[in-house]
TORKOLKOL-688074 format. One record per residue (C-alpha): x, y, z; residue number from 1; residue in three letters. Coordinates in Angstrom, 3 decimals. Layout:
BEGIN
{node {X, Y, Z}, NUM, "ALA"}
...
END
This chain:
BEGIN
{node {0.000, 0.000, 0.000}, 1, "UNK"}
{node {2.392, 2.185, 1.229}, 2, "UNK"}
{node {4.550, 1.320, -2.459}, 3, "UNK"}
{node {0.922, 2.773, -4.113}, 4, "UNK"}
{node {0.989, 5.870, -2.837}, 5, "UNK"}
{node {4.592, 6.512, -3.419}, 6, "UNK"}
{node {4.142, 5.971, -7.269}, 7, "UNK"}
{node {0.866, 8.238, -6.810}, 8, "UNK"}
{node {2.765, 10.727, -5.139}, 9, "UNK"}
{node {5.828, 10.386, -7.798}, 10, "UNK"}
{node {3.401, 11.118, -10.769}, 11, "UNK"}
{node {1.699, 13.557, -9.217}, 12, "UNK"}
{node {5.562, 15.363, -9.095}, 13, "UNK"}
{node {6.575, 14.298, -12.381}, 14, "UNK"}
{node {3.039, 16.081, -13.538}, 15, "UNK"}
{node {3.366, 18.626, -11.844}, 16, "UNK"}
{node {7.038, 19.205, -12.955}, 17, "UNK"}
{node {6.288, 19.131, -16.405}, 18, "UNK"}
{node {3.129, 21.450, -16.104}, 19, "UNK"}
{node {5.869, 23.981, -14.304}, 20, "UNK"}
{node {8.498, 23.159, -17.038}, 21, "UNK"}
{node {5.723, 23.721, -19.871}, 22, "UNK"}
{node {4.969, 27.117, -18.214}, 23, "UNK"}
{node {8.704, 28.096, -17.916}, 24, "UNK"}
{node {9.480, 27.396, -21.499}, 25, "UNK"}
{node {5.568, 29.557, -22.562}, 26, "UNK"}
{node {7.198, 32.656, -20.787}, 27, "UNK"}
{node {10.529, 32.143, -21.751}, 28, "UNK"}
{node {11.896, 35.525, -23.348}, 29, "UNK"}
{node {11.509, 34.688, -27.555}, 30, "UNK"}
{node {11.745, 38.346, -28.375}, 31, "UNK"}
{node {15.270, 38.395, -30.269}, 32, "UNK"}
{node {13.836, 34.929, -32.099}, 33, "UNK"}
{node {10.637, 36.592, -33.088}, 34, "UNK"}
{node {12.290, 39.775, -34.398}, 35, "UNK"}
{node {15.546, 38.478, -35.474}, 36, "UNK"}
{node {13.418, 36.142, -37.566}, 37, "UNK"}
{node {11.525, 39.387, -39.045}, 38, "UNK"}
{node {14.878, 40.568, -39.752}, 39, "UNK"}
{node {16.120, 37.982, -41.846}, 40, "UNK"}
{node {13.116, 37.685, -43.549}, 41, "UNK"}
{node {13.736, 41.676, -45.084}, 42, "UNK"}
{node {17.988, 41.209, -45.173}, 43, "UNK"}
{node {17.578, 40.574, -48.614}, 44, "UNK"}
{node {15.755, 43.863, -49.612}, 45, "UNK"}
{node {18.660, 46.740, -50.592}, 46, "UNK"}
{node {15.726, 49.693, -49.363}, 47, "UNK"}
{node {15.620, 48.449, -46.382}, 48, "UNK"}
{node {19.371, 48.250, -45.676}, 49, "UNK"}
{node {19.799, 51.331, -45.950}, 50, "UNK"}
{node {17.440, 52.219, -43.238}, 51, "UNK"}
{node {18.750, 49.649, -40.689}, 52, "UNK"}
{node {22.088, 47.788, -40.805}, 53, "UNK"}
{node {22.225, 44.448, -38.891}, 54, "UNK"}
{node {24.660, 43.760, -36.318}, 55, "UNK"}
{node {27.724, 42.347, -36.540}, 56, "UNK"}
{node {29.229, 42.668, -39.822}, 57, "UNK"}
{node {31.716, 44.606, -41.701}, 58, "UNK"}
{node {30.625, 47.099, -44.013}, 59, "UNK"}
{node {32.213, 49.849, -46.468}, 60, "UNK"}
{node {31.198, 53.216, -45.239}, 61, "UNK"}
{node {32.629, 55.017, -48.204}, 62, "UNK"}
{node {34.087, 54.251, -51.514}, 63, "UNK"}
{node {36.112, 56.276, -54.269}, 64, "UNK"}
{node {38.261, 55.316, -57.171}, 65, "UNK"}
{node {41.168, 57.643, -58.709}, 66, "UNK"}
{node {42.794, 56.990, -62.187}, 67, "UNK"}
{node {46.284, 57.975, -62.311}, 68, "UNK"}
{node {46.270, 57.419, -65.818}, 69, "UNK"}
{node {49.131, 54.143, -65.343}, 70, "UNK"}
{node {47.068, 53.070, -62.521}, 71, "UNK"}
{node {43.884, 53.125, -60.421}, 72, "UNK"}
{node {43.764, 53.670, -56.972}, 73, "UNK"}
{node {40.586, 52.386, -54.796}, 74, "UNK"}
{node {40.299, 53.384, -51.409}, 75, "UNK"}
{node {37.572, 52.025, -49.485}, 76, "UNK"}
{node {36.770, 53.195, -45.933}, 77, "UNK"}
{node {35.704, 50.255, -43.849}, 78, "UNK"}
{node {33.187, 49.814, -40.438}, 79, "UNK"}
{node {31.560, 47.850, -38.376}, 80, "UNK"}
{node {29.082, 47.260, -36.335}, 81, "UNK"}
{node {30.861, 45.046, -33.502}, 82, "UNK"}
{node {31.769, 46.139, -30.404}, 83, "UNK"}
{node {32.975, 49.881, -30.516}, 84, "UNK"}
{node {36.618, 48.888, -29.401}, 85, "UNK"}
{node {36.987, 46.161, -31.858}, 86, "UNK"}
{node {39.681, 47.131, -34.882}, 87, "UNK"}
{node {39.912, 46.117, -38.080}, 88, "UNK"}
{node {42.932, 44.746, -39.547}, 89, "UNK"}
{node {43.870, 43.788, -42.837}, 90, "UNK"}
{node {46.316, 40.788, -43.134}, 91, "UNK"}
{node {49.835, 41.420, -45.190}, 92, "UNK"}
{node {52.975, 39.074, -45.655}, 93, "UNK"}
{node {50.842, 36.805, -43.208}, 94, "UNK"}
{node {50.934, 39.709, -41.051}, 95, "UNK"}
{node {48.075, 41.614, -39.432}, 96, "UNK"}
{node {48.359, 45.387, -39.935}, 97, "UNK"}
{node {45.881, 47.773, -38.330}, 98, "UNK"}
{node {44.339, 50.182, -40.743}, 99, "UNK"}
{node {45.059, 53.585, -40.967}, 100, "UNK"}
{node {42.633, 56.893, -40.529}, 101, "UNK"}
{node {40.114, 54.363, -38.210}, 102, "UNK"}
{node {39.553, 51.769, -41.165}, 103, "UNK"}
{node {40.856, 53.135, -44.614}, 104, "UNK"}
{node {42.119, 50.832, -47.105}, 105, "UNK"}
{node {43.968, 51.705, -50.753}, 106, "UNK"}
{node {44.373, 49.621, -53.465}, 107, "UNK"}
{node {46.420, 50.361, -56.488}, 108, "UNK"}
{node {45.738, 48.518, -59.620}, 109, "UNK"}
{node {48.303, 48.793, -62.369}, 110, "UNK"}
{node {46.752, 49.035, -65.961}, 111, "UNK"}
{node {48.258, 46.250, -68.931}, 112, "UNK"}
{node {46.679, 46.419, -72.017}, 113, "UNK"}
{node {43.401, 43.840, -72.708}, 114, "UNK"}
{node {44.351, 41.990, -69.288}, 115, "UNK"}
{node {41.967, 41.388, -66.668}, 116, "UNK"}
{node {44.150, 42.058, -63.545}, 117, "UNK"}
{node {42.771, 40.450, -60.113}, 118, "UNK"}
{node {43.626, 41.185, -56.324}, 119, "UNK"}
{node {43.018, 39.392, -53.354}, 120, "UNK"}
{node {42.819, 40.834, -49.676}, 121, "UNK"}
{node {41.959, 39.251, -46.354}, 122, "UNK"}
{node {40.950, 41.852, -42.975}, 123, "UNK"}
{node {39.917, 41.137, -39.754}, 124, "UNK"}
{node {37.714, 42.515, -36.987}, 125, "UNK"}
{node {39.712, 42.138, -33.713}, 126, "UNK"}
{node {38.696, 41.988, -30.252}, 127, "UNK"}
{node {41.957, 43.015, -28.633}, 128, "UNK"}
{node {44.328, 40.844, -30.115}, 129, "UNK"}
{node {41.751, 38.441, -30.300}, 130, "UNK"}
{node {40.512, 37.498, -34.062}, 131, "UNK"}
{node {37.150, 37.506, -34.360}, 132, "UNK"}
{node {36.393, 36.675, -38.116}, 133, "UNK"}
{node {38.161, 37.073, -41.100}, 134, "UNK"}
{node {36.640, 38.788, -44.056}, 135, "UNK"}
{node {38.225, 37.920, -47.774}, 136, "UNK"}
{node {37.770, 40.476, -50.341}, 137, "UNK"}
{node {38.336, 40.276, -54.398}, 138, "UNK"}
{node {38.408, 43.348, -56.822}, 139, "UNK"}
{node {39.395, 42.879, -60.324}, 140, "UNK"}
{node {40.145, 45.321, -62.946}, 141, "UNK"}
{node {38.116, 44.489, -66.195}, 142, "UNK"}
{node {39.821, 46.934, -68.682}, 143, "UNK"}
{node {38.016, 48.376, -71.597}, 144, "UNK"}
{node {40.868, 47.175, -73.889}, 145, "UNK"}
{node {39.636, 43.849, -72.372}, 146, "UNK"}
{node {36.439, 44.372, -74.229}, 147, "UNK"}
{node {37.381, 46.392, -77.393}, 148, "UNK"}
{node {39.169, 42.952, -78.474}, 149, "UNK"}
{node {36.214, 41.340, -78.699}, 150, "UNK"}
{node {34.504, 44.488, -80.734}, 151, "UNK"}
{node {32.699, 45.322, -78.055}, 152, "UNK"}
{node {32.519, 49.154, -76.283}, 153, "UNK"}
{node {32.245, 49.526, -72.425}, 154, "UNK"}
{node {34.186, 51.365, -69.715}, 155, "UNK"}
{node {35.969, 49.224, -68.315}, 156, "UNK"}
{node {34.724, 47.804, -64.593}, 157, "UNK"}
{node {36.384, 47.399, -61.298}, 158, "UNK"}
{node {34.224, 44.380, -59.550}, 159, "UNK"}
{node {34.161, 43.222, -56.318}, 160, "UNK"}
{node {34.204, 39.071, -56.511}, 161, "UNK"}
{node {34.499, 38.041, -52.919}, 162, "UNK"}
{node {32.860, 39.767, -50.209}, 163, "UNK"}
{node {30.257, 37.187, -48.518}, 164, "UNK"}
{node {31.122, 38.762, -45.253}, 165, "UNK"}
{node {30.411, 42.795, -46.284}, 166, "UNK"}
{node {27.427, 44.947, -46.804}, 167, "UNK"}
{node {27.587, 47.728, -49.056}, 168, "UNK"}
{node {25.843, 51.107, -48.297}, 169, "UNK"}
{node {23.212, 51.451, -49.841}, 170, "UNK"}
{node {23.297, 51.682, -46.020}, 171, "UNK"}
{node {23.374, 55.473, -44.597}, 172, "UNK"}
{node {25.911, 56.402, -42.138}, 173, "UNK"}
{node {23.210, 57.299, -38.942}, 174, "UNK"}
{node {24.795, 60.590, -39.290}, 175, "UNK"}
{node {24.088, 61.411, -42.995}, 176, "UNK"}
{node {20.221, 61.540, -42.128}, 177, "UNK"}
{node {20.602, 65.115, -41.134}, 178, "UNK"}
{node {19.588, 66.513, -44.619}, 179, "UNK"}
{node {18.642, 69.907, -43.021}, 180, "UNK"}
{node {22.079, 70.758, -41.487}, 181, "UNK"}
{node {21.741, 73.258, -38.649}, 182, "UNK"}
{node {23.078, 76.798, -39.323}, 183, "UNK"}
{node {25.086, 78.146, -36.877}, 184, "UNK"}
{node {22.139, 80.321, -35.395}, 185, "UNK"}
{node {20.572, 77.231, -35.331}, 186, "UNK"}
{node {22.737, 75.801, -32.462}, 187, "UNK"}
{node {22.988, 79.218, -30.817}, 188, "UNK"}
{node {19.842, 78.973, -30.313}, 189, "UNK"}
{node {19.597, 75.291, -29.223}, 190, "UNK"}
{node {22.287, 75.960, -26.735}, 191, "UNK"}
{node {20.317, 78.757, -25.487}, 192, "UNK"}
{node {17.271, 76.744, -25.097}, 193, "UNK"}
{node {18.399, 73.434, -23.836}, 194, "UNK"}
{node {22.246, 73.300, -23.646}, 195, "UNK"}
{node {21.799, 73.881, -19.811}, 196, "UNK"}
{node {19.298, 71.263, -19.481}, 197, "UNK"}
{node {21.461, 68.507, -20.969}, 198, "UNK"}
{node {24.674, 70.143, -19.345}, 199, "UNK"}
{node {26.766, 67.583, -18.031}, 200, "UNK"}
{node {24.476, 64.873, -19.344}, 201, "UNK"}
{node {27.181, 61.964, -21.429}, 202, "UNK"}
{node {24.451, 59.683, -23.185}, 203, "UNK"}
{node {23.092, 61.158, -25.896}, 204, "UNK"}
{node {19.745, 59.015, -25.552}, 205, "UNK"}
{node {19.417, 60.661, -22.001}, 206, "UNK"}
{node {20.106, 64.143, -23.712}, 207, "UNK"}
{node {17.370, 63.177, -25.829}, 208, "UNK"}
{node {14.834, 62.162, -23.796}, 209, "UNK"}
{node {15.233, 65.846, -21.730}, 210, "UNK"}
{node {14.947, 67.505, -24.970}, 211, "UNK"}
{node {11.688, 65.533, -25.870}, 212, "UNK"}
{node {10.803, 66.456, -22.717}, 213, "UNK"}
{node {10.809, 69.901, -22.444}, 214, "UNK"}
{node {9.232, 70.211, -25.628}, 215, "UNK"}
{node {6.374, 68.362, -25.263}, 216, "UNK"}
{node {6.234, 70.355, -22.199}, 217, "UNK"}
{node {6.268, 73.302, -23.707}, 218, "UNK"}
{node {3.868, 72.545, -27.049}, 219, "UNK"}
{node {1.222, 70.517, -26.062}, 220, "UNK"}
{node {-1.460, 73.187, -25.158}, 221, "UNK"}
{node {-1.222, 73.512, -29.059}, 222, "UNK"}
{node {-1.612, 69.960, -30.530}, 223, "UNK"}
{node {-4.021, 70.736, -33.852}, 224, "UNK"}
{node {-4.222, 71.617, -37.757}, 225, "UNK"}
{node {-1.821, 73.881, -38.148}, 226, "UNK"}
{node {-1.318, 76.796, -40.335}, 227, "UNK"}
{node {0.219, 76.390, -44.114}, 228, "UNK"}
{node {2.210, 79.476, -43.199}, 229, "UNK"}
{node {3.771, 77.278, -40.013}, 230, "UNK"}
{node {4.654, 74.824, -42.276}, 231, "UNK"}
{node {6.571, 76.585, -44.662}, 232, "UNK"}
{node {8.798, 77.884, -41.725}, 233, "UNK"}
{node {12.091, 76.396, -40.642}, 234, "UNK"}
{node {11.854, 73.939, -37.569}, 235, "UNK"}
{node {13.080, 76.798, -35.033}, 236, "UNK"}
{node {10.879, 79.476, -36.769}, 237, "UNK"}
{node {8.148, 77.419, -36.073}, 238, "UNK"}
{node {9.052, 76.312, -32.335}, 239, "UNK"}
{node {9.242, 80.355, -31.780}, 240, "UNK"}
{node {5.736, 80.943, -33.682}, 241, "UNK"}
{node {3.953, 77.761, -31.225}, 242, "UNK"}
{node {5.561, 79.128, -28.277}, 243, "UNK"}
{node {3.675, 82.339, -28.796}, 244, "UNK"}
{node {0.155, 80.250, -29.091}, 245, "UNK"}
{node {-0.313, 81.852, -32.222}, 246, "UNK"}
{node {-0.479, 78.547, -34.545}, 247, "UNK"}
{node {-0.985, 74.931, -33.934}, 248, "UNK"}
{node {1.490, 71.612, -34.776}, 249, "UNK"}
{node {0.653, 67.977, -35.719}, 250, "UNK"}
{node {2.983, 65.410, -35.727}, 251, "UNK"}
{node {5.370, 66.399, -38.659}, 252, "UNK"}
{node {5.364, 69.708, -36.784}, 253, "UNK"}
{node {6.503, 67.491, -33.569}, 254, "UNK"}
{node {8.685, 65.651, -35.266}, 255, "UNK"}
{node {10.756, 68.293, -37.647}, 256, "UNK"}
{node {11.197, 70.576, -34.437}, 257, "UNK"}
{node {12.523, 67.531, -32.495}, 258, "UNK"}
{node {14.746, 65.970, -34.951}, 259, "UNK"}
{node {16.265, 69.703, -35.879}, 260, "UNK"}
{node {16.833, 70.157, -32.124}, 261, "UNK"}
{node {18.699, 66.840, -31.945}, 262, "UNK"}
{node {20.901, 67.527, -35.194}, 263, "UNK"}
{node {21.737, 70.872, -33.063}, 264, "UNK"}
{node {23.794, 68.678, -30.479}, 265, "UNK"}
{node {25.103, 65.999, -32.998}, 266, "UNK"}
{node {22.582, 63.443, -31.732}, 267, "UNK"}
{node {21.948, 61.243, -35.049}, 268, "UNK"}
{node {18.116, 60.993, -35.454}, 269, "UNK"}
{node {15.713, 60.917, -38.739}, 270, "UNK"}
{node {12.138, 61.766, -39.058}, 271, "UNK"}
{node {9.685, 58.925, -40.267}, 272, "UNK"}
{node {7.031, 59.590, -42.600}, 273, "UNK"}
{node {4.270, 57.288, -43.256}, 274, "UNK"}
{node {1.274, 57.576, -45.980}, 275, "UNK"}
{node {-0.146, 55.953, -48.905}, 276, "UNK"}
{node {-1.561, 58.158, -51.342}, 277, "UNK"}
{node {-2.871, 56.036, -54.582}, 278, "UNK"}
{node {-4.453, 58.848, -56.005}, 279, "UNK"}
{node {-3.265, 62.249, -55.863}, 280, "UNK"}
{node {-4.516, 64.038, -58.639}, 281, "UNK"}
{node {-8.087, 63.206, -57.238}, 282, "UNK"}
{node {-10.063, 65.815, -55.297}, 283, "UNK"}
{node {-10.198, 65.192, -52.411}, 284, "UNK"}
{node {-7.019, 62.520, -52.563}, 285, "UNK"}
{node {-7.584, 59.122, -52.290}, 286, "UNK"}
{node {-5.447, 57.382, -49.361}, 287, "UNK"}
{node {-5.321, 54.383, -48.378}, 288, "UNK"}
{node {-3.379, 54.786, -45.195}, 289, "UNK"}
{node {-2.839, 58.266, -43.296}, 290, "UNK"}
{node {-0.562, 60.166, -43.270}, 291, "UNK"}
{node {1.985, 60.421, -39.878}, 292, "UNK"}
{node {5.196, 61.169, -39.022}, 293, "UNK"}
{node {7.150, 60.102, -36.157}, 294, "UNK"}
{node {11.247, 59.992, -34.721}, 295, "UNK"}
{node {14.013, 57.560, -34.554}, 296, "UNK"}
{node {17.175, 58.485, -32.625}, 297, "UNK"}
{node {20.097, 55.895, -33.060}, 298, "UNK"}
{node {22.045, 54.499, -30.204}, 299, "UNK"}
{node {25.587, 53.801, -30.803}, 300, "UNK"}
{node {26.006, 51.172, -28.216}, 301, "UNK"}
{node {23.326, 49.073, -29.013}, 302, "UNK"}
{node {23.740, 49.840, -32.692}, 303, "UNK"}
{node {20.033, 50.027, -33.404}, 304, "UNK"}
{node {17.533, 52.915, -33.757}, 305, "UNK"}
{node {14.709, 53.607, -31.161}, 306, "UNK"}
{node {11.056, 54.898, -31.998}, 307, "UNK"}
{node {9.911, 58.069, -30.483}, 308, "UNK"}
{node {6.598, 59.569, -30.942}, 309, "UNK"}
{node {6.206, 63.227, -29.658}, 310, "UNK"}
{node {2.462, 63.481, -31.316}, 311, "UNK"}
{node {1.266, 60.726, -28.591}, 312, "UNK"}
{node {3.786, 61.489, -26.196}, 313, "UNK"}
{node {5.769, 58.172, -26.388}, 314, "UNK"}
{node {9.333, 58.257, -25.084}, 315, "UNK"}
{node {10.282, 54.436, -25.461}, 316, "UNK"}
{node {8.411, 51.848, -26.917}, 317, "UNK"}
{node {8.834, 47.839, -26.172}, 318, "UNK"}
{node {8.707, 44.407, -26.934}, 319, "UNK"}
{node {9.667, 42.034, -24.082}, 320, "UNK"}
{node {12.313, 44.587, -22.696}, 321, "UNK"}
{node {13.917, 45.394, -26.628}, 322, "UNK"}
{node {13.146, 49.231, -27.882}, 323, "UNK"}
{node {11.830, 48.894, -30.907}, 324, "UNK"}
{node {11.918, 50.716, -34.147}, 325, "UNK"}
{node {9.526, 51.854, -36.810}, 326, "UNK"}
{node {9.203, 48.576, -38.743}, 327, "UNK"}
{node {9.434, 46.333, -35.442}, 328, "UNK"}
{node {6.517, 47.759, -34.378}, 329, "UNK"}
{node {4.822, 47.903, -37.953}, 330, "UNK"}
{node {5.387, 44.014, -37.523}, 331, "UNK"}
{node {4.477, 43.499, -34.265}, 332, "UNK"}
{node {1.161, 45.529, -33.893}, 333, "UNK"}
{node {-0.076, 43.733, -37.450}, 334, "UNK"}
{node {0.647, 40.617, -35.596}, 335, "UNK"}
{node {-1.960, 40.165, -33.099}, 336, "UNK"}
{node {-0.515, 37.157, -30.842}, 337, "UNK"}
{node {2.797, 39.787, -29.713}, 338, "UNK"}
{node {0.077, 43.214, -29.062}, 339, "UNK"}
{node {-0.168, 42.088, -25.545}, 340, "UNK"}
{node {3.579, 41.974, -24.729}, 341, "UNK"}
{node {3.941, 45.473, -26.694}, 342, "UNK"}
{node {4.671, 48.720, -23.779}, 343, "UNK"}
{node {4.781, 52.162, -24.375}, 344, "UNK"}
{node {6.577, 54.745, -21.797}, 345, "UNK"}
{node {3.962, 58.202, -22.285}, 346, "UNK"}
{node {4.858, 61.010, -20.894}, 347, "UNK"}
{node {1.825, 63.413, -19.321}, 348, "UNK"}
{node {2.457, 67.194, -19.892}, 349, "UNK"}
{node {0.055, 68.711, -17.827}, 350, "UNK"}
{node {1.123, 66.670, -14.738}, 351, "UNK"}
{node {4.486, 66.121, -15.866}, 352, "UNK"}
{node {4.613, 62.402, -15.068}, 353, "UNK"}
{node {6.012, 59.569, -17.032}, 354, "UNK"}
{node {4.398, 56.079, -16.820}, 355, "UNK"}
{node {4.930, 52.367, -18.643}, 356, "UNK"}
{node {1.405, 50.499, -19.658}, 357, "UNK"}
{node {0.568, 47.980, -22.524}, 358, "UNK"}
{node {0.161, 49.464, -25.827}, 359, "UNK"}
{node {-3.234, 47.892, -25.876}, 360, "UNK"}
{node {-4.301, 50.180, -22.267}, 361, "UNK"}
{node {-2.916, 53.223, -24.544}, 362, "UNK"}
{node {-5.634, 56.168, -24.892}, 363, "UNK"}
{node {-3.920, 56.414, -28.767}, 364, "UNK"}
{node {-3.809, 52.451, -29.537}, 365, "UNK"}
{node {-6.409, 53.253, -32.094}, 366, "UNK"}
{node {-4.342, 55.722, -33.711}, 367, "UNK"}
{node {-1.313, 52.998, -33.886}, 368, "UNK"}
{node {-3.659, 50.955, -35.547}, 369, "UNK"}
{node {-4.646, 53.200, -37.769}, 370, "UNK"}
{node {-1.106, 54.550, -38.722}, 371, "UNK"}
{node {0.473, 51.294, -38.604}, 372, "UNK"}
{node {-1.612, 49.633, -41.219}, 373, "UNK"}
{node {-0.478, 46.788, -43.571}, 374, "UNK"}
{node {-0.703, 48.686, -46.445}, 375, "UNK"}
{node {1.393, 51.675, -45.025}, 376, "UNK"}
{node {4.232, 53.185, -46.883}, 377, "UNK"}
{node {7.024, 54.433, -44.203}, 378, "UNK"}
{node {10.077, 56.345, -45.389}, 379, "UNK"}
{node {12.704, 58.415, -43.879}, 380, "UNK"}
{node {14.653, 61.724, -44.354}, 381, "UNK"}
END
């Protein structure tokens, strides 16, 4: 008898174990499997490099060729998105040499006549003195002598063979997105206005956050349509015009303000614009999705950029502890079984309190929705 109720009481703690282990694994954190698979799924699309470069990898950050009429001379600039103390090295004699000028590379190719002339070159990211992959890399020099033999007119081409472990911009520097460079009154002013508010403030995402801060702060008694004459004015022109109450700002006015404020202390950000128009010549238009636009601010250590939205006073948005993006969010909100594990922070003006809650417990979930649409078009600038 007493054997009986052992086994009982055995299987009742195996079933009970494996209830307790199926529970574990349910809430086990798949976020980096669920995006990373997203990821991979759009690696293959050139657009979309350009907006968001994976981790990881080695990439060409700038590229130039020089004819020196005997010769041409190719200098590629190289980066990466590894650790920010990791070095690249290119490997010479069977000798690794660091690379000059924080990762630039020259090539010379001599000329012959109808030869095709090819060079090999191996680099290396390094962790330390630690190797942590090498990278091979093939150009060759296809003259246009090369094809005039065979009666046929081109330029000539310099190709790149071998480069499995590279991506070529297409991708844009995070810097380069500042297409509206601030004048130096610019950042006279944005010193003026939050210079001493940042002061002695090292991450830029921090810096960031106090700017978005004060400015929704300051703006939000005039959330509306605004004026075409507001939005013909430069970002600052229009911050100065809102902070007399005398117009009102949607979200691009939200968003062009903020991003020009954040160009004003090198912080790399880009505005996000989102709309499908199909026809445009109609009147009124016919759209398929609204229009919106919102902010992404890149941070360096993580290498990834971060969604802001100063229309519906969003500071960070989340997906099981990861900031997301514009496009992680596009995926996840379309996807209905991850919308529960999707947080916003939202910042209150009026009582100037921040607070976390589920997207779905948002007062402007509908508005997501309605923005983040399958059939939206986003872009950047």
């Amino acid at each position: 008898m007493k054997f009986l109720l052992t086994m009982k009481k055995m299987k009742i703690k195996l079933i009970l174990g494996l209830i307790s282990a199926f529970f574990f694994l349910s809430c086990e954190d798949h976020s980096e499997q669920i995006l990373d698979s997203y990821w991979n799924f759009r690696a293959w699309d050139p657009n979309f490099k350009q907006y968001y470069l994976q981790k990881d990898i080695l990439y060409f950050s700038n590229f130039s060729v020089t004819d020196n009429g005997t010769s041409f001379s190719i200098k590629i600039n190289f980066n990466h998105t590894f650790k920010p103390d990791y070095v690249i090295k290119r490997k010479l004699n069977n000798k690794w040499q660091k690379l000059d000028n924080g990762g630039e590379f020259i090539s010379v190719l001599e000329k012959g006549n109808a030869e095709i002339i090819r060079t090999d070159h191996v680099f290396g990211i390094f962790d330390m003195e630690k190797l942590v992959y090498e990278a091979p890399l093939t150009i060759s020099f296809y003259p246009k002598e090369y094809y005039a033999a065979n009666n046929y007119n081109a330029p000539g081409y310099l190709i790149f063979h071998k480069y499995d472990r590279y991506e070529i911009p297409f991708f844009r520097t995070p810097e380069s997105w500042s297409l509206n460079a601030p004048t130096a009154e610019d950042r006279d002013f944005a010193r003026r206005e939050w210079g001493g508010l940042i002061s002695g403030i090292n991450d830029p995402l921090e810096q960031a956050r106090l700017i978005q801060l004060d400015i929704s702060k300051k703006l939000y008694k005039y959330q509306g349509v605004p004026s075409s004459e507001l939005t013909n004015m430069s970002p600052f022109d229009q911050y100065k015009k809102l902070l007399q109450g005398s117009d009102r700002l949607w979200c691009a006015g939200w968003s062009y303000i903020f991003k020009h404020a954040l160009s004003c202390f090198n912080i790399p950000a880009r505005q996000a614009w989102f709309g499908n128009v199909i026809d445009g010549a109609s009147k009124p238009n016919l759209v398929l999705a609204e229009g919106h636009s919102t902010v992404e601010i890149f941070d360096k250590n993580s290498i990834t950029w971060k969604l802001v939205d100063l229309n519906f006073f969003m500071l960070n948005i989340q997906y099981q502890n990861r900031s997301l993006n514009t496009f992680d969010l596009h995926y996840l909100i379309n996807n209905p079984q991850y919308v529960n594990e999707i947080y916003v922070i939202e910042y209150d003006p009026e009582n100037n309190q921040e607070h976390q809650i589920r997207l779905l417990d948002s007062q402007h979930f509908q508005s997501y929705l309605n923005y983040y649409k399958v059939n939206q078009n986003i872009w950047f600038n």
